[in-house]
C-alpha positions as CSV (number, residue, x, y, z in Angstrom):
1,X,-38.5,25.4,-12.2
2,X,-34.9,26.4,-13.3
3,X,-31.8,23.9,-12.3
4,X,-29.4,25.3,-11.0
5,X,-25.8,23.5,-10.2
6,X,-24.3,24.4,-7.0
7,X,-21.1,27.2,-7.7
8,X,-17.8,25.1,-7.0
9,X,-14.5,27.4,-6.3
10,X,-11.6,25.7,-8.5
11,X,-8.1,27.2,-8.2
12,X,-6.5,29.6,-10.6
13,X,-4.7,26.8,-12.6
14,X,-7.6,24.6,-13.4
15,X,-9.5,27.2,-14.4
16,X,-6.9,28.1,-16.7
17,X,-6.8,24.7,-18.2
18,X,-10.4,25.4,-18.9
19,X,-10.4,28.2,-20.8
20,X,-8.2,26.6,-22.9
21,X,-9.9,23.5,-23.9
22,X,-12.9,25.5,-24.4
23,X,-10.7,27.7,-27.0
24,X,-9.8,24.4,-28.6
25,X,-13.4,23.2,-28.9
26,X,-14.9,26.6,-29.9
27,X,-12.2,25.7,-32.7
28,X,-10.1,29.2,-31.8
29,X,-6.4,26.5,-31.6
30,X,-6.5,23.9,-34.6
31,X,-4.6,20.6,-34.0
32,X,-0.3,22.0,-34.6
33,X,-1.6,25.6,-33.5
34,X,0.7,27.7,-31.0
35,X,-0.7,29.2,-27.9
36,X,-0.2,32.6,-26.9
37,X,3.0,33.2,-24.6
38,X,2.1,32.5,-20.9
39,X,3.3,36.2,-20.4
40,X,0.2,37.1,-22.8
41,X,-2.5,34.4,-21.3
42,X,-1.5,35.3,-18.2
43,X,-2.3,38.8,-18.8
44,X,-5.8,38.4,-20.5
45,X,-6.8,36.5,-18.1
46,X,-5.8,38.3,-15.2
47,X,-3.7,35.8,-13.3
48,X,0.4,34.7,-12.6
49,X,2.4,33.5,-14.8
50,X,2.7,30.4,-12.6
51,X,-0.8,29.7,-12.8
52,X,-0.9,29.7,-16.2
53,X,2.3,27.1,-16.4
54,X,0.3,24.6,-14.2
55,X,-2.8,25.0,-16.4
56,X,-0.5,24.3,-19.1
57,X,1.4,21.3,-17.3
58,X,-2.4,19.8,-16.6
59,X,-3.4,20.0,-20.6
60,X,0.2,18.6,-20.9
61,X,-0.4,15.5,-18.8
62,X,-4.1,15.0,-20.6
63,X,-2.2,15.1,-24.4
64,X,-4.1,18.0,-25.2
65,X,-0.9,20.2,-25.8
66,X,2.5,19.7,-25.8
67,X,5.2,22.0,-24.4
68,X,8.4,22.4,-26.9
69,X,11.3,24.1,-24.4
70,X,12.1,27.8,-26.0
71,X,9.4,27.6,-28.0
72,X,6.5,27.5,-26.6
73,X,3.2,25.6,-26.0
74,X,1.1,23.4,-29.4
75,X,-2.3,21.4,-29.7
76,X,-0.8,18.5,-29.9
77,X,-0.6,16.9,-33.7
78,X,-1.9,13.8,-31.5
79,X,-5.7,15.3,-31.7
80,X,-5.6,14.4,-35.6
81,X,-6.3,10.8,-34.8
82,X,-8.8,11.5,-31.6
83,X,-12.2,12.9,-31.1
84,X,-11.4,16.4,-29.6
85,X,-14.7,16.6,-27.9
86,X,-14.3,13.4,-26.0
87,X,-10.2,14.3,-25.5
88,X,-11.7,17.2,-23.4
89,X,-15.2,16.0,-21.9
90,X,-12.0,13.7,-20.0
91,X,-10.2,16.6,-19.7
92,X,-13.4,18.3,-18.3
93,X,-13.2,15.6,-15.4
94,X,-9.7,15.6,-14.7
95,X,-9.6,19.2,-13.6
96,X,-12.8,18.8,-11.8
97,X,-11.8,15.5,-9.9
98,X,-8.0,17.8,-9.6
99,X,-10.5,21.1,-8.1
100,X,-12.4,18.7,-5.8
101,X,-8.5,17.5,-4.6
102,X,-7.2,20.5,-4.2
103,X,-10.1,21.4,-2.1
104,X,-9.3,19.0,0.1
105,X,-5.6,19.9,0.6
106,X,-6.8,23.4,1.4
107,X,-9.4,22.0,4.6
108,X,-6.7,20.1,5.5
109,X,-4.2,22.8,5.5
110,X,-6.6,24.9,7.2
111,X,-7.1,22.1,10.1
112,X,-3.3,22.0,10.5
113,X,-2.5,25.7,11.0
114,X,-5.4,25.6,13.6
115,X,-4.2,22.6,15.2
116,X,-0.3,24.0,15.3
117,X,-1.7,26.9,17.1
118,X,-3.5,24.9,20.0
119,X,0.0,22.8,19.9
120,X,2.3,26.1,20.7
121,X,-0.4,27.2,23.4
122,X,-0.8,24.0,24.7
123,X,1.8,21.6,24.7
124,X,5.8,21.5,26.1
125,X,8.6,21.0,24.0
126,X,9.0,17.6,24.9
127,X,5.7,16.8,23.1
128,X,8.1,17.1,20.2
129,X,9.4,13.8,20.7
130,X,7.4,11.8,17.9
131,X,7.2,14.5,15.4
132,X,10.9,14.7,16.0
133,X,11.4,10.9,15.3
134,X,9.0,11.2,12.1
135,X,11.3,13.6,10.9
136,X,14.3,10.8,11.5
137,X,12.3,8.4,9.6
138,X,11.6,10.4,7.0
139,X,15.4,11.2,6.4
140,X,16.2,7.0,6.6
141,X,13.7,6.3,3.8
142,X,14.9,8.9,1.3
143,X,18.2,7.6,2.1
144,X,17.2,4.2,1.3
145,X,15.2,4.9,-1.6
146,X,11.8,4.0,-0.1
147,X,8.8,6.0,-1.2
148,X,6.5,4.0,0.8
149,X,8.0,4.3,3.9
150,X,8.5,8.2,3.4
151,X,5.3,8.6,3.0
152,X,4.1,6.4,6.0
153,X,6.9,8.5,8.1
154,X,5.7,11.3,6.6
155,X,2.2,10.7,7.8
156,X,3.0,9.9,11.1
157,X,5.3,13.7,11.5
158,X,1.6,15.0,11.2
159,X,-0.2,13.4,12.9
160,X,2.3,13.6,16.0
161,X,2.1,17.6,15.3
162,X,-1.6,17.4,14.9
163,X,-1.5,15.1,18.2
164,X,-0.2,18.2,20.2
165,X,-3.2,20.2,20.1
166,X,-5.2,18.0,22.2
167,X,-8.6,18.0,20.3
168,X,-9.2,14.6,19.4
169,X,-12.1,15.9,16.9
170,X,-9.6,17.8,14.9
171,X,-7.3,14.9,14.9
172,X,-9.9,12.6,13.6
173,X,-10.5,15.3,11.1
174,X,-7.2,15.6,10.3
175,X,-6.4,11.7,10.2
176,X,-9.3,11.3,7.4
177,X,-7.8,14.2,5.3
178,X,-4.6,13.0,5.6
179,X,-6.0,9.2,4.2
180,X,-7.6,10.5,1.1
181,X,-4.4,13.1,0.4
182,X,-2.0,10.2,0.7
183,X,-4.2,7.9,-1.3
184,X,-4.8,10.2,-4.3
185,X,-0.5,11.0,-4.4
186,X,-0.6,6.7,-3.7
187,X,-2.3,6.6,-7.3
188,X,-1.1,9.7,-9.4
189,X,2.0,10.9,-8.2
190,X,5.4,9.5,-10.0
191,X,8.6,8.5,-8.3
192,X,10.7,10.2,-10.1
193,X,8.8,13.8,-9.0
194,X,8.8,12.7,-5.7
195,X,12.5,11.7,-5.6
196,X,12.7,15.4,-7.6
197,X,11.0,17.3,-4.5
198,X,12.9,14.9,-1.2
199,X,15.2,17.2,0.1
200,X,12.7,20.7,-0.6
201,X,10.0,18.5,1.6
202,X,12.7,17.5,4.3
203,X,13.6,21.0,4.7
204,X,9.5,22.1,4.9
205,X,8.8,19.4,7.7
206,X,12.3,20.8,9.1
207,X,11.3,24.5,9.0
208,X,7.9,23.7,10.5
209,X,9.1,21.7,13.6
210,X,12.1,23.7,14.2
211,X,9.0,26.6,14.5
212,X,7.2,24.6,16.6
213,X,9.5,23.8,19.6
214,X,10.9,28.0,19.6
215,X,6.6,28.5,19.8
216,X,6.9,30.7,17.0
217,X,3.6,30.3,15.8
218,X,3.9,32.8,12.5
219,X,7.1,31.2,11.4
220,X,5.1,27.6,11.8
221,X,2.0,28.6,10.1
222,X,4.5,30.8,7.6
223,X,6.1,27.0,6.9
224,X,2.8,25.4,6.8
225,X,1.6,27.3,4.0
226,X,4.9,27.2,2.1
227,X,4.8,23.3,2.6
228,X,0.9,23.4,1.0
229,X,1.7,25.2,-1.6
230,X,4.3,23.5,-2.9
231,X,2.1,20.5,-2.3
232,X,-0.3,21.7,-4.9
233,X,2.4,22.8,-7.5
234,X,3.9,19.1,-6.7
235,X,0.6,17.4,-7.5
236,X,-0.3,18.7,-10.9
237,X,3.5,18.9,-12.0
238,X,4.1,15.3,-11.0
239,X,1.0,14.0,-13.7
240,X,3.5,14.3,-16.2
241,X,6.5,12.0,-14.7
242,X,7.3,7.9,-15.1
243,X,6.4,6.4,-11.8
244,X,9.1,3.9,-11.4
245,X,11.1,3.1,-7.8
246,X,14.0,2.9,-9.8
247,X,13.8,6.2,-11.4
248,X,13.2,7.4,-7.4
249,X,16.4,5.3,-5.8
250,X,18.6,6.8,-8.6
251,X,16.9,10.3,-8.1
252,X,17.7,10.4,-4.6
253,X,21.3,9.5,-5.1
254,X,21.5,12.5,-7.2
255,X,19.6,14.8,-5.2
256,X,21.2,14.0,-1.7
257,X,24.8,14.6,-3.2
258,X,23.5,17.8,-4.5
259,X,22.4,19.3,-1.3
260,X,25.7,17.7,0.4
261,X,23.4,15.3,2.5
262,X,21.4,15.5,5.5
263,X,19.7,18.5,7.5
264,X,20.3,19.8,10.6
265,X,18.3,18.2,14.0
266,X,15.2,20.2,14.7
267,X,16.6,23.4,17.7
């Protein structure tokens, strides 16, 4: 009897970064060949031009291709000294281990909007309390230049949001999503991208809590999805960044004078 595998969805992006290294196998891009212009991938295959740019950024981070700024994207001359089919079985199970991730980003970000609606049903304003505190936390660590305790801050904002629907099933669920989310960013994600992204994310957790307390349950799940998606933008992008604290503390220097420094309290 036939074997069948099982059909997997994988977002835009990877599969973009697919198509590719199977152009470069097939032997269609030799080692110092340009690709087409995203403008021109992206229309063959039928997608964004963003989507293509993270397929790109993924082959980037994998030392399949570099990306020369005005002029365009090359096998990289690296592939002369390394066996192309075993460069890209590895590449073959980076996007899949990225598809199985992003996957898991979308259940929990399907949990969350769910769970923000039972909060604005259920719950008074002054749930908002811890959520509100998170938030606080969140602002110290960038301040401070501490990625860890962002990120544990940043944990606790949704769980305290996710603690407002009262369905402790769905905040179990949610609590184990939110464990192998943080632990996969733990291990891949560079400082320096995160340090890059502090005051955009400040300002997502912001919009989504100031959404929360006016019950506006559009504008939260509106800032939910916004927060997500830049989530998944922030987790391929970030593969190709130095992950050093130092690199972080000077970053957030930078990028808190740039915005002229904190955000508003939630309304």
């Amino acid at each position: 009897m036939a074997s069948f595998q099982k059909i997997v969805p994988v977002s835009a992006s990877s599969w973009v970064a697919k198509q590719i290294l199977d152009a470069i196998r097939e032997g269609d891009f030799v080692i110092g060949s340009k690709l087409p212009s995203e403008r021109v991938m992206a229309q063959s295959m039928g997608t964004s031009r963003n989507c293509v740019r993270e397929g790109l950024s993924l082959l980037k981070a994998l030392g399949i291709i570099e990306i020369r700024r005005g002029a365009g994207s090359y096998v990289t001359g690296e592939a002369e000294s390394t066996d192309i089919p075993e460069v890209t079985q590895q590449a073959d199970l980076f996007i899949e281990e990225t598809q199985h991730m992003l996957s898991v980003w979308e259940a929990r970000k399907q949990i969350e909007i769910g769970m923000v609606k039972l909060a604005i049903g259920r719950s008074p304003k002054s749930d908002l309390q811890d959520a509100t505190d998170a938030l606080s936390l969140m602002r110290e660590a960038a301040d401070r230049g501490d990625p860890r305790d962002f990120a544990v801050a940043n944990e606790r904002f949704h769980i305290a949001i996710g603690g407002m629907a009262g369905n402790a099933a769905l905040l179990d669920a949610l609590r184990a999503l939110i464990k192998v989310t943080m632990s996969h960013l733990a291990e891949r994600v560079s400082w320096m991208y995160v340090a890059s992204s502090i005051q955009r994310s400040l300002q997502k957790h912001q919009a989504i809590l100031s959404s929360v307390a006016r019950k506006d349950y559009e504008g939260a799940t509106e800032a939910i999805r916004f927060h997500f998606h830049d989530l998944e933008v922030f987790f391929c992008q970030s593969l190709e960044q130095p992950k050093t604290r130092e690199a972080f503390v000077a970053s957030v220097s930078w990028e808190k004078n740039r915005e002229g420094g904190r955000l508003p309290e939630p309304e």
